[in-house]
Each structure stands twice: as C-alpha cells, then as structure tokens.
C-alpha positions, 0 to 999 in steps of 0.5 A: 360777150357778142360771141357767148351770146351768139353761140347760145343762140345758136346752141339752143335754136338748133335743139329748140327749133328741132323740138318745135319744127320736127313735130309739126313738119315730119311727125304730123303728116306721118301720123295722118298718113298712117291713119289713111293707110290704116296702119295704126292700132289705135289713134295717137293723141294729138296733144302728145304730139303738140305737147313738146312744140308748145313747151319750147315754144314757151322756153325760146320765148322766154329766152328772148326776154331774158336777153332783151332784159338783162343783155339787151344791147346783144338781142340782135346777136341773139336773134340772128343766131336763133334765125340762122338755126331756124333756116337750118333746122327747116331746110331739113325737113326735106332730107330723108333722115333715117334718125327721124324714122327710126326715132318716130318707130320708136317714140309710137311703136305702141299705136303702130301695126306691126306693117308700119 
C-alpha cells in the first residue's frame, strides 16, 4: 500500500505543482513584461491566471486530509512524494521549455499583438 500511496503522490504532485508553480513563476513575469514592452492588445485578467493555482492549491490540500484521514500511518509517504514533485517541478522554471512558450501563445493569443 506504501507504494500505491507513494506513486499517488507522485503522480498528482507533478501535474498539481505544475498547475500551481508554472502560473505564478513563467506565466506571470511573462505577462508583466509583455505589458512594459507594449505587446498586448488588451490587459489580461489576473484572476484568470490565478484561477488554476488556487484551484489546486485547494485540491493538494484536501488530498492530504484525505491521507491523513483514512491512510494516516502513509502520510509521510504521502508528503515525501508530493515534495520530491515539488523540487522537480521548481528546478524547471529555470530551463528554456518551448512547450511552456508554445503553450502561453496559445492559451492568450486573443490578449497578444501580433509582434508578440
């Protein structure tokens, strides 16, 4: 059971740390340099951006009450995998990731200048 719990951790740290951190840490600085560079046709909403992070922010929450609840002698295993998917997450904001760009064109194309 240590390894399902393990794996499940691991599984839904990597896609909700990259829902959480990609936003706040790519997505965000891209917008406000955008904005000083003039490159948008219209402001985008910060809540939009926001919206996602908060979400999962909630849903990770409640997925360790919900191990500490009904599977609490694996919460360590729990929280060991979700860290470890966080270190892995963070340690790739610093890479060039043309999925992140080609994402962020896509995703806000409608606030974008056609320069952008």
């Amino acid at each position: 059971m240590s390894i399902i719990i393990f794996i499940l951790g691991l599984g839904f740290g990597l896609f909700g740390f990259s829902q959480i951190i990609y936003p706040l840490f790519f997505t965000l600085p891209k917008i406000k340099r955008l904005q000083r560079e003039n490159k948008l046709k219209q402001p985008i909403p910060i809540y939009k951006v926001l919206l996602a992070p908060i979400i999962w922010v909630v849903l990770i929450g409640g997925s360790i009450l919900v191990v500490q609840n009904y599977f609490s002698a694996y919460r360590n295993t729990y929280l060991i995998a979700l860290g470890i998917m966080l270190i892995v997450v963070i340690a790739q904001i610093p890479k060039k990731n043309k999925d992140l760009e080609a994402d962020f064109m896509d995703t806000w194309k409608k606030y974008l200048k056609e320069s952008a």
